[in-house]
MOPAC internal coordinates of N, CA, C and O (Angstrom, degrees):
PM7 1SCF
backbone

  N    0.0000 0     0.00 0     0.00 0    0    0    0
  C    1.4527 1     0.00 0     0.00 0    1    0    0
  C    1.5246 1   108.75 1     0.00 0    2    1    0
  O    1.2310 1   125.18 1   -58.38 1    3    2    1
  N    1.4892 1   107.66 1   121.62 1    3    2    1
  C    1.7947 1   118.46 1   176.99 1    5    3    2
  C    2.2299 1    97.51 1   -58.27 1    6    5    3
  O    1.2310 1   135.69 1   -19.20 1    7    6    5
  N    1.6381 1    87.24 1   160.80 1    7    6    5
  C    1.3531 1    96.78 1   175.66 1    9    7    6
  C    1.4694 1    93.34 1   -95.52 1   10    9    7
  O    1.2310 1   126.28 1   -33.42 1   11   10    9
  N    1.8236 1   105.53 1   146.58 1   11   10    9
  C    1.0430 1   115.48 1   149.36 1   13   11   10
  C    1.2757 1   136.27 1  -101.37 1   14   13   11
  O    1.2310 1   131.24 1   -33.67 1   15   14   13
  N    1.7677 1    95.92 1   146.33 1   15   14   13
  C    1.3116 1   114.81 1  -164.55 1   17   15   14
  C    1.2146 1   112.19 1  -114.03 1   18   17   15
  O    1.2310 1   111.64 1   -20.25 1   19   18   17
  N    1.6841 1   133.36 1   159.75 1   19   18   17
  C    1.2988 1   118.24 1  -148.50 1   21   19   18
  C    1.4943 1    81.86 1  -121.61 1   22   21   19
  O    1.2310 1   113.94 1   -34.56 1   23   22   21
  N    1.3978 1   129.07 1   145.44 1   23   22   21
  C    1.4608 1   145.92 1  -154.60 1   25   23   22
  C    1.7435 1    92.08 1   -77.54 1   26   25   23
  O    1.2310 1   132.02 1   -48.75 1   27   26   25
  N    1.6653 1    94.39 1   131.25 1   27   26   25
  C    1.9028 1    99.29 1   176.58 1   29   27   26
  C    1.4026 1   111.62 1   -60.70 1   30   29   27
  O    1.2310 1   127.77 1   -36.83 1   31   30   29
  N    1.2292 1   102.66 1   143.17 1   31   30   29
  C    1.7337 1   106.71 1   164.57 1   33   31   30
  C    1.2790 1   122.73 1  -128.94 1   34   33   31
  O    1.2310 1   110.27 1   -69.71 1   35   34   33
  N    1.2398 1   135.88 1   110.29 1   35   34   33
  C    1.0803 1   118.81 1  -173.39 1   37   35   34
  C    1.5836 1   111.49 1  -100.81 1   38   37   35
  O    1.2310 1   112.58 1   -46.50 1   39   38   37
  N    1.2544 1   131.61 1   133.50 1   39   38   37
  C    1.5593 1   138.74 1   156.21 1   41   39   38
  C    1.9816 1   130.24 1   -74.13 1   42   41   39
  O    1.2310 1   128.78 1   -97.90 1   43   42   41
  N    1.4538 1   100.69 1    82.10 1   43   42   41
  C    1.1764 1    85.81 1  -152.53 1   45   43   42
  C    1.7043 1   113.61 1   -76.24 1   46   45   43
  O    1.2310 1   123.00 1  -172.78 1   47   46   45
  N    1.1256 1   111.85 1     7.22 1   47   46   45
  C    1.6495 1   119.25 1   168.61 1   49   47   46
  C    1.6769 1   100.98 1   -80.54 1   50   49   47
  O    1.2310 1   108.77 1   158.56 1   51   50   49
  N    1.1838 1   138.61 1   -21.44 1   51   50   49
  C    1.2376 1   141.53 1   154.94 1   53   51   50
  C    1.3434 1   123.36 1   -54.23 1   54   53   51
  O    1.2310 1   126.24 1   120.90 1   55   54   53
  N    1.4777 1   105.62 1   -59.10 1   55   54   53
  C    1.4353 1   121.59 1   176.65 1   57   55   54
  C    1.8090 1   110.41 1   -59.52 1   58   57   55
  O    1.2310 1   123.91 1   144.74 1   59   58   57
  N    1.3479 1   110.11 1   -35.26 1   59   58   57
  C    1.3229 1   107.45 1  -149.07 1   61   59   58
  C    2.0735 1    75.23 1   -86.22 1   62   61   59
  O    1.2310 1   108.79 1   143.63 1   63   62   61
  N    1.4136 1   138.59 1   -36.37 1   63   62   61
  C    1.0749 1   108.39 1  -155.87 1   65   63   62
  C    1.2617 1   109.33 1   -92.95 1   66   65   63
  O    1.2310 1   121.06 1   178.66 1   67   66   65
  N    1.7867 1   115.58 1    -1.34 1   67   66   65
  C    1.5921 1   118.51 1  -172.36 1   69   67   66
  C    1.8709 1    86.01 1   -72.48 1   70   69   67
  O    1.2310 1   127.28 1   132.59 1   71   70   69
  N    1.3588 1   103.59 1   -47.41 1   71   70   69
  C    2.1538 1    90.67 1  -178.16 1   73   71   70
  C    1.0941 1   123.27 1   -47.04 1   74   73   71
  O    1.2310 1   126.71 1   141.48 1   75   74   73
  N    1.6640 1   104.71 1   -38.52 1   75   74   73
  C    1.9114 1   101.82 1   176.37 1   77   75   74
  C    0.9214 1    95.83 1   -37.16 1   78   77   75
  O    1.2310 1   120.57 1   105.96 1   79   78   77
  N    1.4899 1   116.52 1   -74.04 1   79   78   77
  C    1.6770 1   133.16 1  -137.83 1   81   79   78
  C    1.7664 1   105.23 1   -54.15 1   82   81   79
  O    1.2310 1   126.27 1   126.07 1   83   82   81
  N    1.5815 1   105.55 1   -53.93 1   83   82   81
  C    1.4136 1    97.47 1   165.84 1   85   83   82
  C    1.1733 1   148.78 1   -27.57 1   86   85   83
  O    1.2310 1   127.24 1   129.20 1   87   86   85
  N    1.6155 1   103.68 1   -50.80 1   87   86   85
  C    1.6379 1   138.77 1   173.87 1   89   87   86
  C    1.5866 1    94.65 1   -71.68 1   90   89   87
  O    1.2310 1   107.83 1   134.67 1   91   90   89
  N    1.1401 1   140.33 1   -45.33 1   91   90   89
  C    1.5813 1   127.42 1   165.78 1   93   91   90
  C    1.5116 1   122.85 1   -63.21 1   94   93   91
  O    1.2310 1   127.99 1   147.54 1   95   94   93
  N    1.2666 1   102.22 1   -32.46 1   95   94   93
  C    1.5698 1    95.40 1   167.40 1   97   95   94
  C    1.3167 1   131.79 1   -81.25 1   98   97   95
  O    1.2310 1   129.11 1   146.07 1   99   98   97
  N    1.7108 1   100.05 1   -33.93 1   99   98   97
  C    2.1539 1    98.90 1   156.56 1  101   99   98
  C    1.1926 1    99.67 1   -32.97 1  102  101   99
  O    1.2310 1   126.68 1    92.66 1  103  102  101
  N    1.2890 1   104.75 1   -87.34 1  103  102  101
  C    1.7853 1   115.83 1  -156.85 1  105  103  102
  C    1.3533 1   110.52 1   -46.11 1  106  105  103
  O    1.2310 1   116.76 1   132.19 1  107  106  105
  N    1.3703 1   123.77 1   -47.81 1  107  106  105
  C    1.3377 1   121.68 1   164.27 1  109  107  106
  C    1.9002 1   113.68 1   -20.50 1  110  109  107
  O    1.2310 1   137.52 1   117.88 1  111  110  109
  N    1.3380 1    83.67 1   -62.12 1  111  110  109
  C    1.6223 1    99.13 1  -154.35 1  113  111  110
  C    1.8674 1    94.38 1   -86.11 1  114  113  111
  O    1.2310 1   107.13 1  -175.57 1  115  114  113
  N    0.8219 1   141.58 1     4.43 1  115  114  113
  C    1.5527 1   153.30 1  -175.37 1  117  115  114
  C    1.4784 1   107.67 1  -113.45 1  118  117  115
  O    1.2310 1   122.16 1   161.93 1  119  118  117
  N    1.3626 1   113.48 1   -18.07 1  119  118  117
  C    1.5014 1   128.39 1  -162.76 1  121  119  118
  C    1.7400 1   120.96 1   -81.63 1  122  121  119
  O    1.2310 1    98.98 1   -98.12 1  123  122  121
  N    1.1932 1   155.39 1    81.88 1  123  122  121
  C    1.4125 1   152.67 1  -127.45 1  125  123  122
  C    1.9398 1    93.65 1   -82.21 1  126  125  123
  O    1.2310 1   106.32 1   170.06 1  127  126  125
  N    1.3756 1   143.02 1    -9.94 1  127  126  125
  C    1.2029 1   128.56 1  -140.47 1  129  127  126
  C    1.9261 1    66.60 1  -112.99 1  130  129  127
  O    1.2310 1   132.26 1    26.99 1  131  130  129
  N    1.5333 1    93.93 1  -153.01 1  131  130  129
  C    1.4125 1   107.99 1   176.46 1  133  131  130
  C    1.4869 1   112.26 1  -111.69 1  134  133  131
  O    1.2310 1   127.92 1   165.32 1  135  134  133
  N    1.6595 1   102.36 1   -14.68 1  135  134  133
  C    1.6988 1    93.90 1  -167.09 1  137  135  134
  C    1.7301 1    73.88 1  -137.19 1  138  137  135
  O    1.2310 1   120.39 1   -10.66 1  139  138  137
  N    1.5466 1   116.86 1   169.34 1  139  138  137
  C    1.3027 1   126.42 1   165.72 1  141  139  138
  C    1.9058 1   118.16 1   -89.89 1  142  141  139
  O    1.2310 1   113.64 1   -75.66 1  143  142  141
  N    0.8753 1   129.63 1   104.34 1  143  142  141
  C    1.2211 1   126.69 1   156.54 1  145  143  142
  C    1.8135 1   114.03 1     5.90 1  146  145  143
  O    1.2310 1   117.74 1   -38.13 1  147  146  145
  N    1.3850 1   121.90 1   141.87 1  147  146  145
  C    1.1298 1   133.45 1   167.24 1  149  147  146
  C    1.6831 1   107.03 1   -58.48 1  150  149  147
  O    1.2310 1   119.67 1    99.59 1  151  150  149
  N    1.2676 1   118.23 1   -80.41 1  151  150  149
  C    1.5015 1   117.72 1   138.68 1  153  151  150
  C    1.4648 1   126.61 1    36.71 1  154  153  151
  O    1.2310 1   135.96 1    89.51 1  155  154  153
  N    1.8084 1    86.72 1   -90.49 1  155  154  153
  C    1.3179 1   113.92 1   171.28 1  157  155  154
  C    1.1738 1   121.61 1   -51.11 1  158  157  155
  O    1.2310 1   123.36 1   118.70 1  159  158  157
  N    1.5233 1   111.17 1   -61.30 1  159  158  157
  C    1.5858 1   122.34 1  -173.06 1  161  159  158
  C    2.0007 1    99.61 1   -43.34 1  162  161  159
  O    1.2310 1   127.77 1   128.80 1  163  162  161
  N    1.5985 1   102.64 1   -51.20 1  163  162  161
  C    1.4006 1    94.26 1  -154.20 1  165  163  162
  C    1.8067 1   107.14 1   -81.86 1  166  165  163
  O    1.2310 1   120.10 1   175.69 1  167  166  165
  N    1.0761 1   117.41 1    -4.31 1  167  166  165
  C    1.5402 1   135.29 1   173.18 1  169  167  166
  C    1.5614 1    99.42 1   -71.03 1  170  169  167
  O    1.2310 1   107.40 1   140.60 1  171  170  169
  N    1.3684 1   141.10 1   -39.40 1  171  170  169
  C    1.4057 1   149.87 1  -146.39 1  173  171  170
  C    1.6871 1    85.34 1  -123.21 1  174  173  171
  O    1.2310 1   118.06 1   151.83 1  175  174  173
  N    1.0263 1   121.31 1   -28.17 1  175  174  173
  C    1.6715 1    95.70 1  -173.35 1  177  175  174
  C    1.8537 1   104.54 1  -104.42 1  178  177  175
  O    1.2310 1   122.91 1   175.10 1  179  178  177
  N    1.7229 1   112.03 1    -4.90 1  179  178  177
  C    0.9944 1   131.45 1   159.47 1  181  179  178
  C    1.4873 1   112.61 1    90.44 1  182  181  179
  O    1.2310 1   128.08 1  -158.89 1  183  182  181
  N    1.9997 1   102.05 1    21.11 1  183  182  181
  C    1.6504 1   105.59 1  -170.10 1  185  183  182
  C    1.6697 1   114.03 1   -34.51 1  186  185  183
  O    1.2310 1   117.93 1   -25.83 1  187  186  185
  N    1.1246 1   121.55 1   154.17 1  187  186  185
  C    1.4323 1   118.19 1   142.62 1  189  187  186
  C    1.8484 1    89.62 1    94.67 1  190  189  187
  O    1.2310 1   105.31 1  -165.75 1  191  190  189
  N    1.0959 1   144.80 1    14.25 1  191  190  189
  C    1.1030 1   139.19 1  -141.91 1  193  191  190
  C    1.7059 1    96.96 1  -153.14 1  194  193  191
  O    1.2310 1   124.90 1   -74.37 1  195  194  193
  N    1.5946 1   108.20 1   105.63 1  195  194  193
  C    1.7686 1   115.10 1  -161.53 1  197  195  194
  C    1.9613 1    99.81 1   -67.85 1  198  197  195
  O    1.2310 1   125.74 1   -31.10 1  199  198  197
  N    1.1363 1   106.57 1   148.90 1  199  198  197
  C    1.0983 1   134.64 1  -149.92 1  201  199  198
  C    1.8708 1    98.82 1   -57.49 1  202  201  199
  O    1.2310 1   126.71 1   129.59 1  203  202  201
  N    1.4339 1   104.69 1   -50.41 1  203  202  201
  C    1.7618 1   112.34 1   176.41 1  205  203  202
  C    1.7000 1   103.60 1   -53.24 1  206  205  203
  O    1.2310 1   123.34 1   145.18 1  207  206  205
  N    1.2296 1   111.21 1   -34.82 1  207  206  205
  C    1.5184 1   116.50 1   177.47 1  209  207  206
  C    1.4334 1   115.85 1   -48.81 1  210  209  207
  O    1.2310 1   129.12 1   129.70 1  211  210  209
  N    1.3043 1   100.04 1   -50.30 1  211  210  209
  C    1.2753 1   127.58 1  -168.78 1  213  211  210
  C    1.3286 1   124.05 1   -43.74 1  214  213  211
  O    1.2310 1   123.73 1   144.90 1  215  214  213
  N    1.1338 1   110.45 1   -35.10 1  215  214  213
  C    1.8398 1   112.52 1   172.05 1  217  215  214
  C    1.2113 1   125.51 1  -120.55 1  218  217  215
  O    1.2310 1   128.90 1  -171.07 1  219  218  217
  N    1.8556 1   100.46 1     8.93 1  219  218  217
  C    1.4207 1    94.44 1   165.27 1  221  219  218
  C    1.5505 1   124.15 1   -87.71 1  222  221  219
  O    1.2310 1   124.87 1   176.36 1  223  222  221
  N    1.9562 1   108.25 1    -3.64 1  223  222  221
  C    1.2557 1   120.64 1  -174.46 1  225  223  222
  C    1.3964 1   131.85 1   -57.48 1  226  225  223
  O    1.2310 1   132.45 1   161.23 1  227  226  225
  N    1.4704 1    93.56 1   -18.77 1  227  226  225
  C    1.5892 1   114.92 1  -178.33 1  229  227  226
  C    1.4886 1   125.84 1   -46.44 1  230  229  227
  O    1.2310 1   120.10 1   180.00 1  231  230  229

């Protein structure tokens, strides 16, 4: 008898905000001050920047 396995799920509003967080911690950790600029934060999380934009920034 095979093991059962419980069907994948992925959450991609999960997925998509664990990458923010990533992309804040590069810069975090790339960053010379102690904290990142407001600025910064919204330059790295790509505020202000329409959504089709959005993944071609890569």
């Amino acid at each position: 008898m095979g093991l059962l396995r419980a069907p994948t799920v992925q959450d991609h509003v999960a997925l998509a905000e664990i990458e923010l967080c990533g992309e804040l911690m590069i810069a975090a950790s790339a960053a010379d001050g102690e904290r990142l600029s407001p600025d910064r934060i919204d330059e790295v999380l790509k505020v202000g920047v329409e959504r089709g934009e959005r993944s071609s920034c890569r």
